[in-house]
Structures are given as C-alpha cells and as structure tokens.
C-alpha positions in Angstrom: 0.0 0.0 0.0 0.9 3.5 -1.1 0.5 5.4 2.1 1.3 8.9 0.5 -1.8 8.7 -1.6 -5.7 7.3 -0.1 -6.7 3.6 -0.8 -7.8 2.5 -4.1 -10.2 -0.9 -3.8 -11.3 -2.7 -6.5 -15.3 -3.9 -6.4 -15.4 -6.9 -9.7 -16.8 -10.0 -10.2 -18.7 -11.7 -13.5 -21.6 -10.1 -14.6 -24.9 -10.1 -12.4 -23.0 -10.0 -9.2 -24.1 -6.7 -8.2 -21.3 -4.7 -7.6 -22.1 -1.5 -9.5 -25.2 -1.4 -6.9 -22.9 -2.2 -3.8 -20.2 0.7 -5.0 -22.8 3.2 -5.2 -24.8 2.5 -2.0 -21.1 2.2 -0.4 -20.7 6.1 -1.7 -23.9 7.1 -0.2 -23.4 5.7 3.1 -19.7 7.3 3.4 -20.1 10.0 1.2 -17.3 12.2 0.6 -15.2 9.6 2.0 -14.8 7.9 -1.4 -15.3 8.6 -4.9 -16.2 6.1 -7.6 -14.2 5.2 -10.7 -16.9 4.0 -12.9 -16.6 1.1 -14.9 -14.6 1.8 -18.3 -16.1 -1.1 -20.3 -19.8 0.5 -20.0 -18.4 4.0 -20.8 -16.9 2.9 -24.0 -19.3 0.7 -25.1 -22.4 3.4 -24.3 -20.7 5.4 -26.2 -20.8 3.5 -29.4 -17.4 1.5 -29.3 -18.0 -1.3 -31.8 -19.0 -5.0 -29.6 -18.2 -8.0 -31.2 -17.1 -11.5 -30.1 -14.1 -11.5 -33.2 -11.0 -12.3 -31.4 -9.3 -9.0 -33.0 -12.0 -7.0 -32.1 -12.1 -8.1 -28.3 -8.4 -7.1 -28.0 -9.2 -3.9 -29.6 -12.1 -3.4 -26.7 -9.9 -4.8 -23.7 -7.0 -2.6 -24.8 -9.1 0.8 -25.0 -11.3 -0.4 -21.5 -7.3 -0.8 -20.1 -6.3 2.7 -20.6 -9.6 4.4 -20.3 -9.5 2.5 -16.6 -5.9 3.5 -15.5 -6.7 7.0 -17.1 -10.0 7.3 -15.1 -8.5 6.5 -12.2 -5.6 9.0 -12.6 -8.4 11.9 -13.0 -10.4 10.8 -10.1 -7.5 10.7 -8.1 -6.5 14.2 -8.9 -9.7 15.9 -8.5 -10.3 14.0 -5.4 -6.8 13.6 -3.6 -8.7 12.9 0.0 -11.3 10.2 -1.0 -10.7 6.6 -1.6 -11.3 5.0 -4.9 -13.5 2.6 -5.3 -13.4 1.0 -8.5 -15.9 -0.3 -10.8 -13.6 -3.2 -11.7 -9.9 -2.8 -12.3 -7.0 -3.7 -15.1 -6.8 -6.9 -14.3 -10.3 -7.8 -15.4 -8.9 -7.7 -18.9 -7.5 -11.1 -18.7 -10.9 -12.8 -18.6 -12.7 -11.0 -21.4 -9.2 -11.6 -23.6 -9.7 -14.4 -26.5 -8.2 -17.7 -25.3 -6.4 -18.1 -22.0 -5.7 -14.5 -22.2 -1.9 -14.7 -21.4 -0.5 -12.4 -23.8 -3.1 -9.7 -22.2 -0.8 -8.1 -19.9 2.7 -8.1 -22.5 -0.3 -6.6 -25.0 -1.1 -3.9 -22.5 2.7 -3.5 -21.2 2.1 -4.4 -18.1 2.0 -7.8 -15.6 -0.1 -9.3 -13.4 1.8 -8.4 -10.8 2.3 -4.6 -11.4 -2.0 -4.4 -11.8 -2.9 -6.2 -8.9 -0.4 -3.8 -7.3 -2.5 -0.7 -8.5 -4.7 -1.6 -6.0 -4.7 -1.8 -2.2 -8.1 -4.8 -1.7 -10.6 -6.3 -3.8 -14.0 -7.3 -3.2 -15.3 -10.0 -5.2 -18.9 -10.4 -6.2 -19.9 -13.4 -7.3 -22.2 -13.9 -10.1 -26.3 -14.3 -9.7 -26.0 -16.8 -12.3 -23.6 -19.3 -9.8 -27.1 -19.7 -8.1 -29.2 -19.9 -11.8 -30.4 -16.8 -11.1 -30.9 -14.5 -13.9 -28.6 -11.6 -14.3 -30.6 -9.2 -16.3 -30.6 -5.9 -14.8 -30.2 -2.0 -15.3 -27.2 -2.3 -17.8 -28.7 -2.3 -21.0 -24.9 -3.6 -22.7 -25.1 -6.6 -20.9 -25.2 -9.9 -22.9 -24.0 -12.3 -21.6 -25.6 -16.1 -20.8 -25.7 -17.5 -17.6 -23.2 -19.8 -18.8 -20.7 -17.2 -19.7 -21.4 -15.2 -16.9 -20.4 -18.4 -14.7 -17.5 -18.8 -17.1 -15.9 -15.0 -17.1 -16.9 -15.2 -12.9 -14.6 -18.2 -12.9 -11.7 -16.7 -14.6 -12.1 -13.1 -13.0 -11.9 -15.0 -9.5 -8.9 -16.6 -10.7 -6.4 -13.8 -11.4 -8.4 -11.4 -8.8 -7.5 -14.1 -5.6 -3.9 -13.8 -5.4 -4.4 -10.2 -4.4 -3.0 -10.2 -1.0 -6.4 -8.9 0.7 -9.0 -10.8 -1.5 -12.5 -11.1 -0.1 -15.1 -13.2 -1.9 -18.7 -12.3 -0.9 -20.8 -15.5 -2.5 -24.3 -15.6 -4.1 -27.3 -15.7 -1.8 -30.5 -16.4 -2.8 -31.4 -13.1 -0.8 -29.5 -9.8 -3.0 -30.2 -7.9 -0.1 -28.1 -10.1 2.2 -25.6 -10.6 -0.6 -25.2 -6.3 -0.5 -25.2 -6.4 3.1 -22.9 -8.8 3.2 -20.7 -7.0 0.4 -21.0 -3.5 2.1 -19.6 -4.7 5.5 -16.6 -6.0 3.7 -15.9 -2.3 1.8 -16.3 -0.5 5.2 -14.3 -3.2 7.3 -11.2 -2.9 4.6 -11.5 1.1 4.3 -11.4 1.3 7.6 -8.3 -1.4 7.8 -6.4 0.7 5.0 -7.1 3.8 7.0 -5.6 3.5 10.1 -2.5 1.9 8.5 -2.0 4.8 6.8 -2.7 7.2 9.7 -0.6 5.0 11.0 2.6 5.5 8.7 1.9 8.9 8.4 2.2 9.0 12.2 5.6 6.9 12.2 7.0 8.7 9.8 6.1 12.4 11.3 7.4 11.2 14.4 
C-alpha cells in the first residue's frame, strides 16, 4: 500500500453480481469519504465502441477499457486527492474477457499481473447471480452475456483477482439484499483497515 496517496479498492466479479449497486450504495453511506471510478467497459461501449465476439476485435475493446480504466483512475484521483477510490472493476479484469487463456493480455497492454494487482490496495469480489441460476438481467442495457458465460468469465475473473493479497469473496445468496449487506460490510471493514494503516505511517514517519 501507497500510504502517501488514499486507498484505491477494486469492487469486480462476473456479470450479475451486483457490484455496480454495492459501490454506489457504499458512496452514499460514506459520502465524501470515497469517490467512484466508474466502470470503463460501460463507458466505451455506451458510447458507441464497436461490440463483437471476433477475437481481433475483443483485443481492440480490452486494450481501450485498459487505458480508459488507468486514465480514469488518474483523473479521479487528482480531482479527489482525499477520497478513496473505489473502483468499478480494475486492469486486471482484462485477462478474462481476452480471447483464449488471455496470457498475452498483460505483455499486450505492457504491463504484468503483478504490477496491476499492485495498483490496487483490496478487492472485493462479487460473485455472479447466475452461480445460483439466477438470472442476471438488470439495469445495464450492454449486458449480454448467458448464464453460462457469466459463470465462465466469474470463474476466470476470481482466478487472477484471488492472489491479491487482501481478496475477499462475498458468495451468491438467494437473498441480494443479504448478498449487498454482506458485500457493504466488507468495503467498510477494509477502508477502515487501509485507513488507520495509513494514519498510522503517516504517524511513524512524522514522528
């Protein structure tokens, strides 16, 4: 952890898991405490960036989602230097929407797996409605993916996401609202964590 700048935390998961929701009820409750980074994929694509399963064409998306993220990230940062980010999934999600295994992703992007997860300080990991059979439509109108897919892409984003050093997985219930619950206590109980280990530098260091 950085402990010159405030925490950056990754919310992901596979589609249907409900962490856009969590994030923004997370903001509300703290407020000026954190500020999102919204997620780049449903930027770009909103905005008319061409969607397509062609292999070439998914590397084209995953490339421009890569930088728009790290880019977003950078403004929200500067225009809020106090708040935490909270992130509407991270670079590393990359790897699982990348044709094939997806391990030229990172050498694509100029980057490692090691350096992304490093971006970030915890991740919170939603797992997919559709684990349960549950269906995952929802406010995104972009969204198209099966339940099958969504399992699939939930199974490879949990993958690379887990060897962050302070993972947490927050599983499907049958009940979203415990599911959020569930999900919100994590974001507050790892803020809080990342907090006072920075106050707590800042105090070492000062001293």
């Amino acid at each position: 952890m950085n402990q010159d700048i405030p925490p950056r935390i990754v919310v992901t998961g596979g589609p249907g898991g409900g962490k856009t929701t969590a994030a923004d009820l997370f903001r509300r409750e703290l407020g000026e405490k954190v500020v999102i980074v919204p997620e780049a994929g449903t930027i770009l694509f909103s905005g008319g960036f061409p969607r397509s399963s062609a292999p070439e064409a998914l590397k084209a998306a995953q490339k421009a989602i890569y930088h728009t993220q790290c880019q977003i990230e950078v403004a929200q940062a500067s225009i809020y230097p106090q708040r935490a980010l909270l992130c509407d999934r991270g670079t590393v999600d990359g790897v699982a929407y990348w044709p094939d295994d997806g391990t030229d992703f990172f050498a694509t992007v100029g980057s490692s797996l090691e350096a992304e997860l490093g971006r970030y300080d915890a991740v919170i990991f939603f797992e997919t409605a559709a684990a349960g059979g549950l269906s995952i439509e929802g406010g995104n109108p972009i969204r198209n993916e099966s339940l099958d897919i969504a399992v699939a892409l939930d199974a490879r984003l949990r993958q690379v996401w887990s060897r962050h050093p302070d993972f947490t997985f927050v599983p499907h219930q049958t009940s979203f609202f415990k599911k959020l619950s569930m999900g919100l206590a994590a974001l507050e109980s790892r803020l809080s964590v990342l907090n006072h280990q920075r106050m707590n530098s800042h105090g070492k260091n000062g001293s």
